[in-house]
Every structure is written in C-alpha cells, then in structure tokens.
ROKE-453677 format. One record per atom (N, C-alpha, C): atom name; x, y, z. Coordinates in Angstrom, 3 decimals. Example, Ala and Ser with C-alpha at 12.3 -4.5 7.8 and 13.67 -1.06 7.14 Angstrom:
REM ROKE-453677
+------+----------+----------+----------+
! site !        X !        Y !        Z !
+------+----------+----------+----------+
!    N !   13.190 !   -5.690 !    7.800 !
!   CA !   12.300 !   -4.500 !    7.800 !
!    C !   13.200 !   -3.300 !    7.800 !
!    N !   12.850 !   -2.250 !    7.080 !
!   CA !   13.670 !   -1.060 !    7.140 !
!    C !   12.900 !    0.030 !    7.870 !
+------+----------+----------+----------+
REM end
This chain:
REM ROKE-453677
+------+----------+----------+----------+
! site !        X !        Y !        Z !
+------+----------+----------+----------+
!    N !   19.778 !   25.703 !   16.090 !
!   CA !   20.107 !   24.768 !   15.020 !
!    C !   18.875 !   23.907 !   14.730 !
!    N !   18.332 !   23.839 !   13.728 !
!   CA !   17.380 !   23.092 !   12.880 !
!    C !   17.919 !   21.451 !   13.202 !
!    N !   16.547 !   20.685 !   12.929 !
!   CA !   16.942 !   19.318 !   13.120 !
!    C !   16.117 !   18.248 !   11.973 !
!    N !   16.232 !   17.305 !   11.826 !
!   CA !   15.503 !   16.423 !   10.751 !
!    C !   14.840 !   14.973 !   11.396 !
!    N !   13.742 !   14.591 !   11.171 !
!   CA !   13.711 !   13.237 !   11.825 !
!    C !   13.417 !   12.500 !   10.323 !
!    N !   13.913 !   10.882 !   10.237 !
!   CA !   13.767 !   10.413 !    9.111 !
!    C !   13.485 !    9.096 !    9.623 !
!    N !   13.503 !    8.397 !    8.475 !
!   CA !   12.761 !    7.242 !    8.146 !
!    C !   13.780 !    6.624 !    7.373 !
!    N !   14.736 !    4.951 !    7.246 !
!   CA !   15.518 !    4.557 !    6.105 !
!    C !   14.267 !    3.184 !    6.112 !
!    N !   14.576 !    2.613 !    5.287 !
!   CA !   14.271 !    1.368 !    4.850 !
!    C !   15.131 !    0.363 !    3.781 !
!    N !   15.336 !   -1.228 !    4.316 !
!   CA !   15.976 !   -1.543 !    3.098 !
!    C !   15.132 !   -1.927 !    1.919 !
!    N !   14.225 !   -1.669 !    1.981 !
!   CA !   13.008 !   -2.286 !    0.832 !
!    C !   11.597 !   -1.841 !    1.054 !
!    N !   10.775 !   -1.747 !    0.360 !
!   CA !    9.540 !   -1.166 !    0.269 !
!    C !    8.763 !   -2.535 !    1.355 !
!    N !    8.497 !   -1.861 !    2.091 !
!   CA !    8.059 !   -2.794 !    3.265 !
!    C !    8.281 !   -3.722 !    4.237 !
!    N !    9.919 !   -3.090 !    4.091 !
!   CA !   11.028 !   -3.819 !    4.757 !
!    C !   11.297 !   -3.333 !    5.907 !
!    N !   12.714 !   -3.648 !    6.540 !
!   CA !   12.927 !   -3.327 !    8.172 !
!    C !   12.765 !   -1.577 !    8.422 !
!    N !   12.652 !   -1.244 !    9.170 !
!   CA !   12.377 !    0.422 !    8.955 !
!    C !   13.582 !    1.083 !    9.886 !
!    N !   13.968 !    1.979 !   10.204 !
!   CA !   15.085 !    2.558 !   11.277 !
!    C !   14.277 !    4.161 !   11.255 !
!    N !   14.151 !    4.623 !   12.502 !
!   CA !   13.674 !    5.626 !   12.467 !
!    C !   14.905 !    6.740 !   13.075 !
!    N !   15.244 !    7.774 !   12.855 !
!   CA !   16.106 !    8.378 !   13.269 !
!    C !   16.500 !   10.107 !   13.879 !
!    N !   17.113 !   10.628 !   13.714 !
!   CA !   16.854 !   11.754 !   14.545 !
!    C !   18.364 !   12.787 !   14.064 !
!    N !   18.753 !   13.979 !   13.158 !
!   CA !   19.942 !   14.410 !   13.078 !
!    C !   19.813 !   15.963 !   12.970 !
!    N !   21.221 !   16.642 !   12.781 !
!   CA !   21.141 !   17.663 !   12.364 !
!    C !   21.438 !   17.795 !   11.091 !
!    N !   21.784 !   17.187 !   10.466 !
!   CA !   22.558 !   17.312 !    9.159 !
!    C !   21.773 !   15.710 !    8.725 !
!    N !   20.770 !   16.101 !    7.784 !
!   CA !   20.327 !   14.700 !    7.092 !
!    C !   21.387 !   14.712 !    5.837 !
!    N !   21.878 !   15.123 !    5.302 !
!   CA !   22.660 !   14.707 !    4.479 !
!    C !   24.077 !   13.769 !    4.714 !
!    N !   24.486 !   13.999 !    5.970 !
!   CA !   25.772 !   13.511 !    6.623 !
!    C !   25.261 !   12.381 !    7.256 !
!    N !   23.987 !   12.315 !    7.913 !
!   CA !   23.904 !   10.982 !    9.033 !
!    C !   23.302 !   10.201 !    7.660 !
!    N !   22.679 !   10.348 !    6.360 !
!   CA !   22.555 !    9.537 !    5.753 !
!    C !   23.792 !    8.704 !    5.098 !
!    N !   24.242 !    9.714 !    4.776 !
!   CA !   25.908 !    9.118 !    3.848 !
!    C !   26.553 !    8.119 !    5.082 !
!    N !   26.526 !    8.786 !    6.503 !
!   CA !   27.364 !    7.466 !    7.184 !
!    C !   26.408 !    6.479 !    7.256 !
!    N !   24.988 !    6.079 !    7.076 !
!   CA !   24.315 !    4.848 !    7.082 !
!    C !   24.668 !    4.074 !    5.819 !
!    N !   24.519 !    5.117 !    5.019 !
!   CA !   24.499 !    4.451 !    3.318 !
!    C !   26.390 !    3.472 !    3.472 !
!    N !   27.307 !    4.388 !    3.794 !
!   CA !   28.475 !    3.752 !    4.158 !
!    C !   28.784 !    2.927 !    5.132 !
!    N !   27.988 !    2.774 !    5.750 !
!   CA !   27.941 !    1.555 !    6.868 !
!    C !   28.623 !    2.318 !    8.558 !
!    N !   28.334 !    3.274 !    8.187 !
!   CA !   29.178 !    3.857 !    9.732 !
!    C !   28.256 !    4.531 !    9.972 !
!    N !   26.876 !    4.489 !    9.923 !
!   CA !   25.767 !    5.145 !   10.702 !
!    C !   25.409 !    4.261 !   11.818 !
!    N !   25.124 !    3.500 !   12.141 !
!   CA !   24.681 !    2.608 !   13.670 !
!    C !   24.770 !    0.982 !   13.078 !
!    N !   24.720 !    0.149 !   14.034 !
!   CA !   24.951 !   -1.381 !   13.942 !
!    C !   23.694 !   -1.576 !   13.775 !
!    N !   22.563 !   -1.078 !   13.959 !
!   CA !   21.156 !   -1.826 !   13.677 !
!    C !   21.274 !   -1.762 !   12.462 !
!    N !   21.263 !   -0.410 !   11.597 !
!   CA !   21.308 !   -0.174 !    9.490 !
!    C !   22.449 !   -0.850 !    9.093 !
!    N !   23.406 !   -1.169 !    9.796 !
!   CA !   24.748 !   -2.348 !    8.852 !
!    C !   24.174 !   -3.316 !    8.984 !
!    N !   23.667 !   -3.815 !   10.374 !
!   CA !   23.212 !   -5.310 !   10.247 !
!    C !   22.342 !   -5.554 !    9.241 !
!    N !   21.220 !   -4.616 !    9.382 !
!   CA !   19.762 !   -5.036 !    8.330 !
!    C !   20.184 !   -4.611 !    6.945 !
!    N !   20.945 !   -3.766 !    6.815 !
!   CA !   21.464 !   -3.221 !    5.138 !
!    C !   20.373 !   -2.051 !    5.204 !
!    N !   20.344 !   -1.246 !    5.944 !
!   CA !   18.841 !    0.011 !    6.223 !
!    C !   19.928 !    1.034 !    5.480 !
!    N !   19.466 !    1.361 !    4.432 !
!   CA !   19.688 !    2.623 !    3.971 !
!    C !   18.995 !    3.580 !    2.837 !
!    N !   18.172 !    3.117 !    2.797 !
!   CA !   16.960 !    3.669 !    1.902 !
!    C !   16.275 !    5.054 !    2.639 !
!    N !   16.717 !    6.200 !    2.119 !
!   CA !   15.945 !    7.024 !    2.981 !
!    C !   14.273 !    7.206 !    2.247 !
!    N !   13.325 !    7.164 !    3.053 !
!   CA !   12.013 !    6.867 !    2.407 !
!    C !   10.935 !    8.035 !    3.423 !
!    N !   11.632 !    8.379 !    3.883 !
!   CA !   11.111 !    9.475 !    4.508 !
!    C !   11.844 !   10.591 !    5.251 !
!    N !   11.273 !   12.128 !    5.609 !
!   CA !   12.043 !   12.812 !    6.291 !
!    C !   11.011 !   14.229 !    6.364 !
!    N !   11.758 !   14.580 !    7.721 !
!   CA !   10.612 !   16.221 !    8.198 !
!    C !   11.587 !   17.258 !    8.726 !
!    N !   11.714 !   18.402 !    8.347 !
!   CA !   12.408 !   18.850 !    8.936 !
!    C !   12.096 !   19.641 !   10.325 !
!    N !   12.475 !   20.488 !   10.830 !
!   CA !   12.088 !   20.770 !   12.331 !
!    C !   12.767 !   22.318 !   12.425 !
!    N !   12.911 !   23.206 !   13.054 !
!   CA !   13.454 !   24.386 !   13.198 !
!    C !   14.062 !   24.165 !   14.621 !
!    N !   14.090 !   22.951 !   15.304 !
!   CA !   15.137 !   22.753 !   16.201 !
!    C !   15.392 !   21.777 !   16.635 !
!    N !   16.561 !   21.307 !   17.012 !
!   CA !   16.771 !   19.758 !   17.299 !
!    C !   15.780 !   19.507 !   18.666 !
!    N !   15.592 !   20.397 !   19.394 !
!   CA !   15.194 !   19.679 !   20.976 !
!    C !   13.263 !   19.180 !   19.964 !
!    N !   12.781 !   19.912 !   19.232 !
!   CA !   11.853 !   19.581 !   18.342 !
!    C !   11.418 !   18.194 !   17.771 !
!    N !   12.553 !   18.192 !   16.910 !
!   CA !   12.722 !   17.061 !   16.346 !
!    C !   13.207 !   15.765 !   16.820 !
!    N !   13.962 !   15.697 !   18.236 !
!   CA !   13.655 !   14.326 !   19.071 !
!    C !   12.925 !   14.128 !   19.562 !
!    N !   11.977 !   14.832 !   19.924 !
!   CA !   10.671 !   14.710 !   20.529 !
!    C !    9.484 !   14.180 !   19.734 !
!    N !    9.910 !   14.326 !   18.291 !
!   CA !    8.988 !   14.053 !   17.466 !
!    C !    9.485 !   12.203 !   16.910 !
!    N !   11.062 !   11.928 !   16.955 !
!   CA !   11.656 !   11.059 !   16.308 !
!    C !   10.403 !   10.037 !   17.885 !
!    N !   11.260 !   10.311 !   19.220 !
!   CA !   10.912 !    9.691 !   20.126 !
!    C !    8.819 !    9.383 !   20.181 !
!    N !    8.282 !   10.028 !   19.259 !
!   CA !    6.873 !    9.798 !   19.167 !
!    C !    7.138 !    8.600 !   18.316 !
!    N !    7.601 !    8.453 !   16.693 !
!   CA !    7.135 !    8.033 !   15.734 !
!    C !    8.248 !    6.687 !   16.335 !
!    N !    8.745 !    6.597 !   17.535 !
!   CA !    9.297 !    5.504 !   17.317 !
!    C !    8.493 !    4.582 !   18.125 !
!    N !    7.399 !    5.156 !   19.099 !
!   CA !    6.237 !    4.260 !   19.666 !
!    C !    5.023 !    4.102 !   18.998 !
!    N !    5.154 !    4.191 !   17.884 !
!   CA !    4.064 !    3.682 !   16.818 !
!    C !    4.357 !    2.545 !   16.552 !
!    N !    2.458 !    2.208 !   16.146 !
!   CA !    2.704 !    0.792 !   15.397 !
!    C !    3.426 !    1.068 !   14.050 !
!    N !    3.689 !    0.250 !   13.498 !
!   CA !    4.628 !   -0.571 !   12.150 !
!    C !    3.467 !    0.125 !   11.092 !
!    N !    2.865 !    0.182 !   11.113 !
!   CA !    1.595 !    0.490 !   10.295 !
!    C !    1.672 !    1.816 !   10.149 !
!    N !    1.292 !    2.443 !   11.171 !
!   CA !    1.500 !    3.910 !   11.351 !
!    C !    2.679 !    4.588 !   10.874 !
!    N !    3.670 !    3.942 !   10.429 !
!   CA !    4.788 !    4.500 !   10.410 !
!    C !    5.049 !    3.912 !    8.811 !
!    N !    4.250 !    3.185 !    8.007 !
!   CA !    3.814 !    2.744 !    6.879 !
!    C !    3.205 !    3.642 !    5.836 !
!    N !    2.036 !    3.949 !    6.878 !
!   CA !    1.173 !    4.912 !    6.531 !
!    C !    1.495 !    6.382 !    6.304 !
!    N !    2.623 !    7.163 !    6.681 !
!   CA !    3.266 !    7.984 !    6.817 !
!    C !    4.398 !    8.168 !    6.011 !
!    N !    5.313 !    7.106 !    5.608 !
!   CA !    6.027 !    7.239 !    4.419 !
!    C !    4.985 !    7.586 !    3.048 !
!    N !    3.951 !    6.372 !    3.115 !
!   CA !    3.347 !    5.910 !    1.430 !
!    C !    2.697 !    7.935 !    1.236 !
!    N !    2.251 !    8.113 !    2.605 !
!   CA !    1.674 !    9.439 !    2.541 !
!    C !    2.288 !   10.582 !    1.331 !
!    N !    3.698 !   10.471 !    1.589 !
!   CA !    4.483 !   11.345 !    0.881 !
!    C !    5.037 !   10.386 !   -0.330 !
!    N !    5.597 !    9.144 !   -0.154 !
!   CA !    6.348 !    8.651 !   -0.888 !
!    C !    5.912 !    7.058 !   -1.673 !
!    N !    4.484 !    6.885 !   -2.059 !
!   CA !    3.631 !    5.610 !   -2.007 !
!    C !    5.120 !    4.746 !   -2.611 !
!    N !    5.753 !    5.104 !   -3.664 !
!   CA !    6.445 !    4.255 !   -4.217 !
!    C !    7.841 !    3.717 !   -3.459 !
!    N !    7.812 !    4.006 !   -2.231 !
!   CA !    9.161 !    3.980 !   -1.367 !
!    C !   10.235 !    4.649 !   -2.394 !
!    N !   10.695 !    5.247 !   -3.007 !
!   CA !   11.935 !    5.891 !   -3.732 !
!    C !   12.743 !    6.363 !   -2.362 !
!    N !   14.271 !    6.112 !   -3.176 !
!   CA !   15.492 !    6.297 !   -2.170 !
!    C !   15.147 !    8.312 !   -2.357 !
!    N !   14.857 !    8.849 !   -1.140 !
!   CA !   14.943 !   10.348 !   -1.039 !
!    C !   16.312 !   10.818 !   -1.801 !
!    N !   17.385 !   10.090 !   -0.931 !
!   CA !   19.152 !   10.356 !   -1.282 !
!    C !   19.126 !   11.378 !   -2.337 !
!    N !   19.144 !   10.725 !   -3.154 !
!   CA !   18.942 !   12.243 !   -4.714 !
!    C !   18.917 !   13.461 !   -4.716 !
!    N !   17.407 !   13.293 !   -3.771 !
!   CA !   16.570 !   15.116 !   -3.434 !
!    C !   17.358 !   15.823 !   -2.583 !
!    N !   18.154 !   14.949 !   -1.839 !
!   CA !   18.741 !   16.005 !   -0.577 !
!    C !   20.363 !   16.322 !   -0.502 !
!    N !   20.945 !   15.650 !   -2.113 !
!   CA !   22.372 !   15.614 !   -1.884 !
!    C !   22.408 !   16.623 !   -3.260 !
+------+----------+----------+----------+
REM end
C-alpha cells in the first residue's frame, strides 16, 4: 500500500502540521472537518500546501518523521518550492 506525507497550513506562513497517511484525500477531509487531530482543530490547520507521494507507507513515515526535525524554514522552503503562492492543494486531489 502506497503512502503520502503532507504539509497543512492555516495561512501562508502560518502554523504548519506535518503529517503522514494512506489515503490523502480522507485524512484531509477529516482535518478540513475538524476530526483529523486536536493540534489542526486547535490552530484551524487545514490548508493542504504541500504533499509527496511514496509507493509505501513504511516509506513515507520515515520521510514524514525526517521533515518533522527540520527547521521551520526548511519546511518553508519546500512548500514555496512547489507551491510559492501557498494555494489550498484540496481541489487537485479531490
């Protein structure tokens, strides 16, 4: 089973949530609805502003668990890479 690691944000340079699924379309919809984790309800994180896919989950936590010991910067630098304008992904992937 394939896996996805992503990126939400509530604002273009705002709080970031980094994350880890099999189904990016489903773990986004429960953030966007508030039943993805208590850190994205508290902050209002639901902007997806980034995402990679992986050809396997054991892959893709290994990769989530890298980008989550980066600096703030690095992980800045890596959205604007693909997405300078922060745009909500949501659209492209539903």
């Amino acid at each position: 089973m394939g896996g996805w690691v992503y990126i939400l944000a509530n604002k273009r340079n705002g709080t970031l949530y980094t994350g880890v699924t099999t189904s990016l379309t489903r773990r986004t919809f429960q953030h966007r609805t508030g039943l993805g984790s208590a850190f994205t309800r508290k902050y209002a994180v639901s902007r997806l502003v980034w995402c990679e896919p992986h050809d396997n989950i054991a892959s893709a936590i290994t990769r989530e668990k890298s980008i989550k010991r980066w600096q703030r910067q690095w992980k800045i630098d890596l959205i604007e890479a693909t997405n300078p304008d922060w745009r909500d992904l949501w659209e492209h992937i539903v």
